[in-house]
Each structure stands twice: as C-alpha cells, then as structure tokens.
C-alpha positions in Angstrom: -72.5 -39.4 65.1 -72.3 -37.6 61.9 -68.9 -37.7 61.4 -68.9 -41.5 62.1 -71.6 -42.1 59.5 -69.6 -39.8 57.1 -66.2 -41.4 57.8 -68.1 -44.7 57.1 -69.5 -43.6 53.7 -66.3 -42.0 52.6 -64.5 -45.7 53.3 -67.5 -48.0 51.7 -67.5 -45.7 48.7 -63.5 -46.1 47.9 -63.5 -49.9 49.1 -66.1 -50.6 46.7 -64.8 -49.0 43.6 -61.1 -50.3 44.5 -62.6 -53.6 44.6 -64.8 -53.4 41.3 -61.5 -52.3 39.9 -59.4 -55.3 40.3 -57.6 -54.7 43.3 -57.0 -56.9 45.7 -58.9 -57.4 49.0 -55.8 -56.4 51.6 -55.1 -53.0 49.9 -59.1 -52.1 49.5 -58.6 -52.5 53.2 -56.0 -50.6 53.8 -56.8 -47.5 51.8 -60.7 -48.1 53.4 -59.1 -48.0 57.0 -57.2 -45.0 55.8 -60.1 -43.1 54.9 -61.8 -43.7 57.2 -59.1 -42.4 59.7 -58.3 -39.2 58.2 -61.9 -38.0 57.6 -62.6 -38.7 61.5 -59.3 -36.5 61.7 -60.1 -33.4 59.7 -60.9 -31.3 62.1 -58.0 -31.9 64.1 -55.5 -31.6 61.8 -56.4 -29.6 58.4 -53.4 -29.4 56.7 -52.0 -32.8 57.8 -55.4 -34.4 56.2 -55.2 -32.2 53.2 -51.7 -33.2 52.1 -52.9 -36.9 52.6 -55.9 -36.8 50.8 -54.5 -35.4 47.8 -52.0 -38.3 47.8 -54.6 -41.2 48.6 -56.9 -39.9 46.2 -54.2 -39.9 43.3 -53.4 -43.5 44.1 -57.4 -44.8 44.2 -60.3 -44.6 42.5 -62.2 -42.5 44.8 -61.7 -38.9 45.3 -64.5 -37.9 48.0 -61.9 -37.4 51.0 -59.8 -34.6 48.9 -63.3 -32.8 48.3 -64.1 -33.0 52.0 -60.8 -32.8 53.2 -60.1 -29.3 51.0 -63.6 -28.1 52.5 -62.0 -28.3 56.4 -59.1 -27.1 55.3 -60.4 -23.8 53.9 -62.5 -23.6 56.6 -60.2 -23.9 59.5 -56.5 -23.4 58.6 -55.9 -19.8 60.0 -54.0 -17.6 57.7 -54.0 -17.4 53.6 -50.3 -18.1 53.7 -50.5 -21.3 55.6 -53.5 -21.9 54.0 -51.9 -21.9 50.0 -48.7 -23.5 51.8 -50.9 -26.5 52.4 -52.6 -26.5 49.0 -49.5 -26.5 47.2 -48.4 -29.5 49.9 -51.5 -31.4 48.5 -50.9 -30.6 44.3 -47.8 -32.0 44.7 -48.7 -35.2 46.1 -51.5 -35.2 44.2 -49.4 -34.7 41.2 -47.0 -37.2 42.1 -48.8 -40.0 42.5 -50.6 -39.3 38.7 -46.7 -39.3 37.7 -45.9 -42.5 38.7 -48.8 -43.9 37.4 -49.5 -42.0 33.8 -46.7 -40.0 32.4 -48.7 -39.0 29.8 -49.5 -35.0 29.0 -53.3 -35.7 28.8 -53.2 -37.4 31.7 -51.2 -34.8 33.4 -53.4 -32.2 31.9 -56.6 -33.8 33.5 -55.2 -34.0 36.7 -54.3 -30.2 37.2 -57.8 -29.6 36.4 -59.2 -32.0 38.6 -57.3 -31.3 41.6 -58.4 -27.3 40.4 -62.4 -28.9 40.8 -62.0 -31.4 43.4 -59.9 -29.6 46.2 -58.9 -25.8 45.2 -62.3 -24.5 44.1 -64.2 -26.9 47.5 -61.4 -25.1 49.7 -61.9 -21.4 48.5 -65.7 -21.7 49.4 -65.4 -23.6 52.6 -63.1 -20.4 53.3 -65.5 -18.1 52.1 -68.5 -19.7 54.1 -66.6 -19.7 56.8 -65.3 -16.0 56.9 -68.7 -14.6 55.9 -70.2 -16.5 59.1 -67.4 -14.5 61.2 -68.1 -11.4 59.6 -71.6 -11.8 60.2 -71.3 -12.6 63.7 -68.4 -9.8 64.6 -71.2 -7.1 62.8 -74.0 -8.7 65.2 -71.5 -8.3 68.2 -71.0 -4.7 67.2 -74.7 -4.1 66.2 -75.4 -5.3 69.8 -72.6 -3.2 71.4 -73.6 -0.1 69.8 -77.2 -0.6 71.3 -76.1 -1.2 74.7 -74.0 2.1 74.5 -77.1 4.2 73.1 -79.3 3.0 75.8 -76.6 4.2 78.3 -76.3 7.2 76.8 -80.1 7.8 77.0 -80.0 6.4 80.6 -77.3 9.5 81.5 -79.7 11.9 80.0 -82.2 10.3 82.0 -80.8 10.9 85.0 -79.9 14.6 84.6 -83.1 15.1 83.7 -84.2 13.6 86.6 -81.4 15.8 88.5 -83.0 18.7 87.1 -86.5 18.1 87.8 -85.4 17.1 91.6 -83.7 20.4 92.2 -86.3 22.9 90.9 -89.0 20.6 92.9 -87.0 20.8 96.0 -85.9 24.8 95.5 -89.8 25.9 94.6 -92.8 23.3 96.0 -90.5 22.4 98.9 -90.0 25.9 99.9 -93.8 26.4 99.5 -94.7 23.9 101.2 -92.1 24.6 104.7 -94.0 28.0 104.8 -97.2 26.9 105.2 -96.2 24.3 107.5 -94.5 27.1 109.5 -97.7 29.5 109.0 -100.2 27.0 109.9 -98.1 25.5 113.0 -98.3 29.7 114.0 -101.8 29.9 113.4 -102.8 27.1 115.1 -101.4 28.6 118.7 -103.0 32.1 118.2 -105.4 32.8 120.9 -108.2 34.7 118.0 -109.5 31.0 116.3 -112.4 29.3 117.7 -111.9 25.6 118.0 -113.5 24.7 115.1 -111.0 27.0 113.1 -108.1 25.7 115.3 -109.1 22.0 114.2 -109.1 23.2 110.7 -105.8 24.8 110.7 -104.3 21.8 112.5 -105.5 19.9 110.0 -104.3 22.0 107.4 -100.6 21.7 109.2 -100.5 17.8 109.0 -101.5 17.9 105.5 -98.3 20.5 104.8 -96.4 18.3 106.9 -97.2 14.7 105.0 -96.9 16.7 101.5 -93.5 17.7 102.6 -92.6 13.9 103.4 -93.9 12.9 99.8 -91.8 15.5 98.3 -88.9 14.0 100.1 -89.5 10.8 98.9 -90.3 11.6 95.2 -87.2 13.4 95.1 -84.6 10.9 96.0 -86.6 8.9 93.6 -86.1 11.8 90.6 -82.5 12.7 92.0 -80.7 8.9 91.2 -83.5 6.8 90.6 -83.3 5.1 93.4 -85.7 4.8 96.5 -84.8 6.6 99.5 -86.5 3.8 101.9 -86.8 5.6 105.3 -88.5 8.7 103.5 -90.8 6.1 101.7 -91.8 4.2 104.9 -91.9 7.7 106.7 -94.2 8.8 104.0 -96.3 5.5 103.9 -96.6 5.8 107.6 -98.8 8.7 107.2 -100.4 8.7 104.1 -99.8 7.0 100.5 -101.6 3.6 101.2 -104.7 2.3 101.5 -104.4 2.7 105.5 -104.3 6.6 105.0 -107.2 6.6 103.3 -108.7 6.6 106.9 -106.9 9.9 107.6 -108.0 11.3 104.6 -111.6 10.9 105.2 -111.8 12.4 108.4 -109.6 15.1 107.6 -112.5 16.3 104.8 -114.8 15.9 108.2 -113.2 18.1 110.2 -113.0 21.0 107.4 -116.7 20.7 107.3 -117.3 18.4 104.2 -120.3 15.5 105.0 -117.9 12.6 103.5 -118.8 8.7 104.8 -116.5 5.7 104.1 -118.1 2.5 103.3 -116.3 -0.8 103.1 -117.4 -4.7 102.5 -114.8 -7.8 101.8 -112.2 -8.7 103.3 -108.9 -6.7 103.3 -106.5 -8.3 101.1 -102.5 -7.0 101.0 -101.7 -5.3 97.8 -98.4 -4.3 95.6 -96.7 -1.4 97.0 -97.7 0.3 93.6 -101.2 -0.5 93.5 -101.6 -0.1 97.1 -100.4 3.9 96.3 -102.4 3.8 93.3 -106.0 3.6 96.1 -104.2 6.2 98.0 -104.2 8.6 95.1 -107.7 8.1 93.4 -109.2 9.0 97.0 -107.2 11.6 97.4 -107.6 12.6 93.8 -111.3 11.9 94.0 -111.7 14.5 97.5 -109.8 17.2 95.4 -111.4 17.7 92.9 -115.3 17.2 94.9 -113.8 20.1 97.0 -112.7 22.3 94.3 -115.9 21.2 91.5 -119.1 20.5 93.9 -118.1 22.2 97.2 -120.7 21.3 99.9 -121.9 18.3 98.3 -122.3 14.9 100.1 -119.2 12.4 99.3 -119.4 8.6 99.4 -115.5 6.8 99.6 -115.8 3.2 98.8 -113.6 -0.1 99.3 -114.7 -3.1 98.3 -112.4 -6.2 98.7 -113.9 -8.4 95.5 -112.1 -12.0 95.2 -109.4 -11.1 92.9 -109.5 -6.9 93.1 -109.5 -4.1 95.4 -112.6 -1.4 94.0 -112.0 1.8 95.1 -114.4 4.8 94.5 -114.9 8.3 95.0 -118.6 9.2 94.6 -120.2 13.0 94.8 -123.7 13.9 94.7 -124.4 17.3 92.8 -124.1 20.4 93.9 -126.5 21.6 96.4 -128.1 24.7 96.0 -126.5 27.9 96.9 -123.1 26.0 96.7 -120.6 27.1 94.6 -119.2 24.5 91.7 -116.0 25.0 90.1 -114.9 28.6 92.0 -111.2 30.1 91.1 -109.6 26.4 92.3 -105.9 25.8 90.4 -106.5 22.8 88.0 -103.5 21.6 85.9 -106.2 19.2 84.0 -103.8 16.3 84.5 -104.8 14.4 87.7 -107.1 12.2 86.3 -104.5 11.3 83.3 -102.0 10.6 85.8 -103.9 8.1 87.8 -105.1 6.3 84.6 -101.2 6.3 83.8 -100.2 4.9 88.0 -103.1 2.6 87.6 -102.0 0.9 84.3 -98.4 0.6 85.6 -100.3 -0.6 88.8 -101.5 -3.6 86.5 -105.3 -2.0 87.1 -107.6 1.0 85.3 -109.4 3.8 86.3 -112.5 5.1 85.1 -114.3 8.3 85.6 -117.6 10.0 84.5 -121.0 11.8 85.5 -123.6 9.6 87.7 -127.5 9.9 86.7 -128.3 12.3 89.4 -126.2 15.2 88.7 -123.0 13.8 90.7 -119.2 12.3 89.6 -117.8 9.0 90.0 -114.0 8.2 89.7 -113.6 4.1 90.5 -110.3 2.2 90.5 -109.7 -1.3 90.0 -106.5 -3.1 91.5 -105.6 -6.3 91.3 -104.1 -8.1 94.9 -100.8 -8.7 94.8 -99.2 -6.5 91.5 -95.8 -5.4 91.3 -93.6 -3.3 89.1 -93.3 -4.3 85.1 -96.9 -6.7 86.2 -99.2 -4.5 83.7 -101.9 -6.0 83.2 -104.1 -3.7 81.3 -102.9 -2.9 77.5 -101.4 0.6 77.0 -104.2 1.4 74.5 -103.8 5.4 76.3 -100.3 4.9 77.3 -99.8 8.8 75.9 -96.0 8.4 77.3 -95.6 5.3 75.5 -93.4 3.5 78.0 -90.1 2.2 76.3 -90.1 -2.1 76.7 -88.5 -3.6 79.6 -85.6 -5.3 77.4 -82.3 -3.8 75.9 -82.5 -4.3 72.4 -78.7 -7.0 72.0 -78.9 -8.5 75.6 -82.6 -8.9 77.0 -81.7 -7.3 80.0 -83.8 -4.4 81.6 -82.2 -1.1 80.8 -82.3 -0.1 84.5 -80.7 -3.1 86.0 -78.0 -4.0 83.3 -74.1 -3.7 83.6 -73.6 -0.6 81.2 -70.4 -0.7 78.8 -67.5 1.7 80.4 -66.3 2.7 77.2 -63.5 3.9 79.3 -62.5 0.2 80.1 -59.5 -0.7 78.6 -60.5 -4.6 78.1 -63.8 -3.4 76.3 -61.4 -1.0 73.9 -59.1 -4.0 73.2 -62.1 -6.1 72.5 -63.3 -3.5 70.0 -59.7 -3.2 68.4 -60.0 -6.9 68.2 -63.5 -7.1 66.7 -62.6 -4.3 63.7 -59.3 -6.1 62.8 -61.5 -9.0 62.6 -63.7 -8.0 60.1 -61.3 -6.4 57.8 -59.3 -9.8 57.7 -62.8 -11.5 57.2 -63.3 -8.8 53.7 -59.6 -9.1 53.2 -59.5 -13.0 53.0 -63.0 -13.3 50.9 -61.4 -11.0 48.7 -58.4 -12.3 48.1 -60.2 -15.9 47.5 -62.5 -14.3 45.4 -59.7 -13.4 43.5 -58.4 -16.6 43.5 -61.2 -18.1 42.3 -61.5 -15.8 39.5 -58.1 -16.7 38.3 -58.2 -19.9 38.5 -61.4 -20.0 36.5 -59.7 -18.2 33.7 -57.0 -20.2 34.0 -59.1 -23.1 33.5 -60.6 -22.1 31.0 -57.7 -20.7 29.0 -56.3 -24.6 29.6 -59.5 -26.1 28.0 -59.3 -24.3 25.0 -55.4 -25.0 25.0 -56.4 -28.6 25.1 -58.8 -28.6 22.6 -56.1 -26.8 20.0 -53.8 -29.2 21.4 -56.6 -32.0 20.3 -57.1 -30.6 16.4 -53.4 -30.6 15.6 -52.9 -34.2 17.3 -56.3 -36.3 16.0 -57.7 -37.4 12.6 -61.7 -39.2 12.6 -61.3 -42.7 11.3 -63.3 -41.5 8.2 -60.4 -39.4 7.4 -57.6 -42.1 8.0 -59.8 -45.1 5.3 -60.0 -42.3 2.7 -56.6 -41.6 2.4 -54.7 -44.7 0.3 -51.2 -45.4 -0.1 -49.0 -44.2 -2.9 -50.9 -40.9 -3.3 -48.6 -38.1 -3.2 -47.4 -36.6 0.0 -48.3 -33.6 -0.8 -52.2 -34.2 -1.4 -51.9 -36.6 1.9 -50.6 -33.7 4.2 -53.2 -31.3 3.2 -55.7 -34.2 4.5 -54.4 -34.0 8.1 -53.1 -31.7 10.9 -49.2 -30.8 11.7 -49.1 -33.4 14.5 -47.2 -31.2 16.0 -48.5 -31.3 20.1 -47.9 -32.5 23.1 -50.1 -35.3 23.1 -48.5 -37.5 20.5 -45.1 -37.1 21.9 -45.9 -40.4 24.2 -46.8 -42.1 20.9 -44.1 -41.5 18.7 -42.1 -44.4 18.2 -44.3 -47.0 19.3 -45.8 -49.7 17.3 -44.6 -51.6 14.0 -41.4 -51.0 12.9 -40.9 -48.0 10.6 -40.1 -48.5 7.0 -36.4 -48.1 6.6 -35.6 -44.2 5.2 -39.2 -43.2 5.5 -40.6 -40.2 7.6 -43.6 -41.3 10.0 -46.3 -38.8 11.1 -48.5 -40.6 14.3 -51.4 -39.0 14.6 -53.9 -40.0 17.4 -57.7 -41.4 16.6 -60.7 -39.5 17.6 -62.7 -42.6 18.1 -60.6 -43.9 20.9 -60.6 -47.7 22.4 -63.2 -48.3 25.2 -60.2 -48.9 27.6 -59.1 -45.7 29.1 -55.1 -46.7 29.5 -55.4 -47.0 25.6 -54.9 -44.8 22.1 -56.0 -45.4 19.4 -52.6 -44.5 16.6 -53.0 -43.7 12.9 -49.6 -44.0 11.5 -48.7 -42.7 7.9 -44.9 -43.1 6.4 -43.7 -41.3 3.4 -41.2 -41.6 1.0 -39.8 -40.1 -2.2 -42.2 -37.9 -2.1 -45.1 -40.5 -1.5 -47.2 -42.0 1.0 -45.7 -45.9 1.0 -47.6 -46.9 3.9 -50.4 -46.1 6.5 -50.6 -48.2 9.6 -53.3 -48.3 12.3 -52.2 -49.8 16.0 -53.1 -49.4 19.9 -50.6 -48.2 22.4 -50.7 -48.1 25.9 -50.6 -45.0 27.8 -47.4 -44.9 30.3 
C-alpha cells in the first residue's frame, strides 16, 4: 500500500509540473506512467531503475524518482563496485540528456552538481543506513551467541559440581548410613533386647533404610541433573510425601515420644514439590522437638484450608527433669532450607516460640504447585536463584539446545557473521570517504564557478556608466578579462560586429526572468577606442 501511494505521488508530482510547463497532454502521460512503473520496481531491480531515473529526470521537470531511486539503489545493490558501476550508468544518462538539451557550461556545471545532491549524496546514506542496520544486527547475533555459550559453560561447571558433591555424598553418608542399617538389622535379632528395645531398634533400621533410598535419589539428581524415577517413587513410597507423614508419627511413638496427629479438611493432591516440602517440615519439626525439648508433648497438624495445605509441628516446653538442647549435632541450616524448598514450593514457612514456653514451625502450601510456580517473593532468597530465561533466546537454561562450538555449521556461521561486519565497517568507510570527497569537490566547484562568474559578468550600473568613444584603455580597467567558460556560448551572437573592431561580450548580472536566456553586454573597440557598446539577449543552446 505504501509503495502504491508513493508510486502515485511520484507520477502526480511530474504530470503536473510537465503540464504547467507547456507540454503536451500524451507525453505528461507517458513520462507519468513511466514513473509510476519504475518506482513500483525499485526494489526489484536497483540498478536497472537507477540508470532510468537519471535519464527521465534529465528530460522532465521533476527529479523525485532519481532521489528515491538512488536511495534503493545504495541500499540494496550488493557490492561497492557494482554499486559506483551503476552510479556512473546513471551520470551519464543523466548527463546526456542535459546535453541534448542545454549545451551550455553553466548549464552543464549545474547538472554535475545536482546529480552530486539529488542521487550520489541520497545513495551513499541509503548505503550507510543500510549497512549500519546489518552491523547492528550481526553484533546483536553475536552478543546473543556469546551469552548462550557462557551459560553453557556455567551449565558444565554445574554439572561437575554436581559430580563432585554426588560422589563424596555417596563415598561418606552412604557408607554411614549401610552400617547402621547393617548394625541395627544385627541388633534387632539379638536375644539380650526386651521388646520395647527391639521395636525401637527396628524402628531405628527402617529409618536407615528410607535415608538410604533418599540418598539414592538425591544423588542421581546431583550426579546429571536428572531424576532417577524408580529411586524417587521407591523413595516416595516410603517416606517424602504427605502420606509418610503417618509413618513418621508413629515411629516417634514407638521410641517413647507422646506425639498425636490431628487433621480437619479434606485431602486435596499437591505438587510433587510441595507435597515433599509437608514431608520435610514434619520431619524437620520432630528433629529438632527430639534434640531441643526431649520428653515434651508434640502436636502434628494438617489442615486442608480451601486453597492451602497447613502443616504444623507444635511442642509444648520442656517438662521438668527433661533435658533441652543435650550434645544433639545441629548444622543451624534446617529451618533455612525449608524456608528455601517452601518458596521454590510456591509456599512459606514460619517458625517461632508459642506463649507457653513451647515451638511452632507451620508451613503453608498451595494445591496444585509445580516447579518455576513461586509464588512467594524471594525477599530471603540468600542463594538468589538465577531467572528462568537465557539472556539472547528466552529459553530456560536447563532445557535449551546448547551451541556445540565444535559444530562445523555453527563455525561457518561465525566465519560468516565476522566477514560480515568488517564488510559493513569497510563499506561505511569507504562511503564515508566518498562523501567527504565529493563535498570538497563540490565545494572547490562552487568557488570555481563563482571565479568563473567575476571574470564573465558586469552589473548593469557598470555597463550605462561607461560611454562610447572613451579610450580603451580607461574602458578595460572598468571591466573583467572575459576570459571564462561561460561566455564562450555567447561570443558571436547578436548584432553584427563593426567591421575591424575587437568585441568583448561580457554577460549581465541582472539576468532576464526567463531561465533559457542571458542577458549580453557587448563593447567593440577600435583605434584604440571604444566605438560602440551594444546590449542584446541570447538564447542558451
């Protein structure tokens, strides 16, 4: 639509100043329809366009297709070579066509420098613009490209890291944790435990026993970063989820602790990760009432509310003669960690003394919350989670198709990309150059012209001061040489000469109001004396 409205503006604009001009109606068409076609071409064909404008525009009175025309052309003719090839293409024509009309050096003069303004200097920034957006866009490319391969590069050391961890958990905790299994399993079948102390051990065996099915798990996840999923359902099976917290409960029973589980609502399913996350604050909450009020009464609560699972560990204080906070192992990091599970969870956790001496640790989880669902702000994110987007492709880190830099269409591309962008600086410099000189070309001509102008034109003041028989001598020093270009297309024209007289033309700075005309002061000497001054208008050929 744009380019018909354009090619439509281009064609009314030369039509109508063809027609004010005196042409006649069949060749305003013509050259309208001509127009009209070649801007609706100009992307197409450039340098076909170009070369035609240049000639159209030299035989009308217009001159917007050679401006717009030049603009494509810059912009889309590949190569500088072909590029000035079609340039020149178009001067000539250009230049032609002002020959055939105006032979005259002013003429010929103007039209250098308006072919330099109307085509050359539209061209060089079309093909500056242009190359600047290509430049811009091959840096973006690489900008993106260089992202992608740092985030790979972090993701490798990542994953050793992960490696790492995975192999000293396995080598230390995992062997821990297969001795007591194999201790306990021992102890259990020795014929010195009561029953009560038999139940405790055997209880002490299963809970070796799941640990070592979570290590499992957690490793596969550390070791590639991927879940092992018959050690996760193996591990859920037993514990991890809100349906283990039953087992957890009456395990603190049978080791002697007065624990009660209370639930009201409904049970609603929940997000694998949230559904781990109730797991962990019971189990954290039981720890640390064993190892901080040991004997004290614990309360485990779930409460299905409409939108969120509540989950609660509550223990009363310490009862007297019971011992609070013995020689228990405390890393001081549980509670951070669930805050840190529960925010991934897309929930919170909050913990804190009750009025009557006890400790409360609550959870709040919403139904249904994935992985990447947070819902609460990372306010205490202390590990300050990197986004879920690659910076260059919105893509998560983890899921993304990594660059092989390895891949030999990806090191052809880059090749590509860098010889790009040095032919983009190459060709802006080269037409920046080009512009330069043609400026001072332009304006070394201007000031040619205007020299030219001095020695070739008297003011009409000058020419009625001067009378005739006053020596030749006094005459000359009145006027300029005459000797220039622009009044070789005058000599000879006019009135007869005098017969044996020298003639100096000189042209008038007041010209007529007709552009086609000069204005000619004409003096003739003779015997050492002006014999005649003559004032006449030529036409320019």
């Amino acid at each position: 639509m744009g380019e018909t409205a354009l090619a439509a503006g281009l064609a009314l604009l030369t039509g109508s100043a063809e027609y004010l001009t005196g042409e006649g109606l069949l060749r305003t068409l013509l050259f309208a329809l001509a127009i009209a076609v070649l801007s609706l071409v100009r992307r197409t064909l450039p340098a076909t366009v170009l070369i035609a404008a240049g000639a159209l525009d030299a035989a009308t009175s217009g001159g917007l297709l050679l401006i717009v025309a030049a603009w494509s052309a810059g912009r889309r003719i590949k190569g500088v070579l072909r590029a000035s090839a079609a340039f020149t293409a178009s001067f000539v024509a250009f230049e032609a066509i002002n020959l055939v009309e105006n032979r005259s050096a002013v003429a010929i003069a103007f039209s250098v420098l308006l072919f330099l303004v109307m085509a050359v200097v539209p061209g060089i920034t079309g093909r500056y613009w242009s190359q600047r957006r290509a430049l811009m866009r091959t840096l973006h490319e690489r900008n993106a490209q260089l992202l992608r391969e740092r985030q790979m590069i972090a993701r490798q050391a990542r994953m050793r890291e992960r490696q790492r961890i995975a192999q000293d958990m396995h080598d230390s905790l995992g062997h821990q944790l297969a001795l007591i299994a194999v201790q306990t399993g021992a102890l259990e079948v020795s014929r010195g435990l009561s029953e009560q102390q038999r139940e405790a051990v055997g209880v002490l065996r299963e809970a070796s026993v799941a640990a070592m099915h979570e290590l499992r798990a957690v490793v596969g996840v550390l070791k590639d970063g991927t879940v092992d999923d018959g050690a996760v359902e193996e591990a859920r099976a037993e514990s991890g989820v809100v349906a283990g917290i039953d087992g957890l409960v009456e395990s603190a029973a049978a080791a002697g602790t007065d624990v009660r589980l209370v639930r009201s609502g409904e049970p609603r399913p929940l997000g694998a990760p949230a559904d781990h996350a109730a797991y962990r604050i019971v189990q954290e909450g039981l720890t640390n009432a064993f190892k901080h009020a040991s004997g004290a009464r614990i309360a485990v609560g779930l409460y299905y509310e409409a939108d969120s699972l509540v989950v609660e560990v509550v223990n009363g204080p310490v009862p007297k003669g019971g011992a609070a906070g013995t020689a228990a192992v405390s890393g001081g990091q549980g509670l951070t960690g669930l805050r840190e599970r529960a925010r991934l969870a897309g929930g919170m956790v909050r913990s804190g003394p009750v009025e009557d001496g006890g400790f409360r640790l609550a959870g709040v989880l919403p139904y249904g919350a994935g992985p990447g669902t947070t819902l609460v702000g990372a306010g205490d994110d202390l590990r300050q989670q990197p986004p879920a987007t690659a910076p260059g492709d919105g893509q998560r880190v983890g899921d993304e198709p990594v660059i092989d830099p390895l891949d030999p269409r990806e090191e052809f591309k880059n090749i590509m990309s860098v010889r790009r962008s040095r032919g983009c600086l190459v060709g802006c410099g080269v037409g920046l150059l080009i512009l330069a000189g043609l400026a001072v070309l332009a304006v070394l001509g201007v000031g040619k012209l205007f020299d030219e102008m001095k020695k070739a034109s008297i003011d009409p003041g000058v020419y009625r001061s001067i009378t005739v028989g006053t020596s030749e001598d006094a005459v000359r020093k009145k006027l300029p040489s005459g000797e220039s270009f622009l009044t070789s297309g005058v000599k000879g024209k006019g009135p007869a000469e005098p017969a044996g007289a020298q003639c100096l033309s000189l042209l008038s700075t007041d010209s007529p109001d007709d552009i086609d005309r000069d204005r000619v002061y004409r003096f003739c000497f003779k015997g050492g004396k002006l014999i005649e001054k003559r004032e006449f208008v030529v036409r320019n050929d």
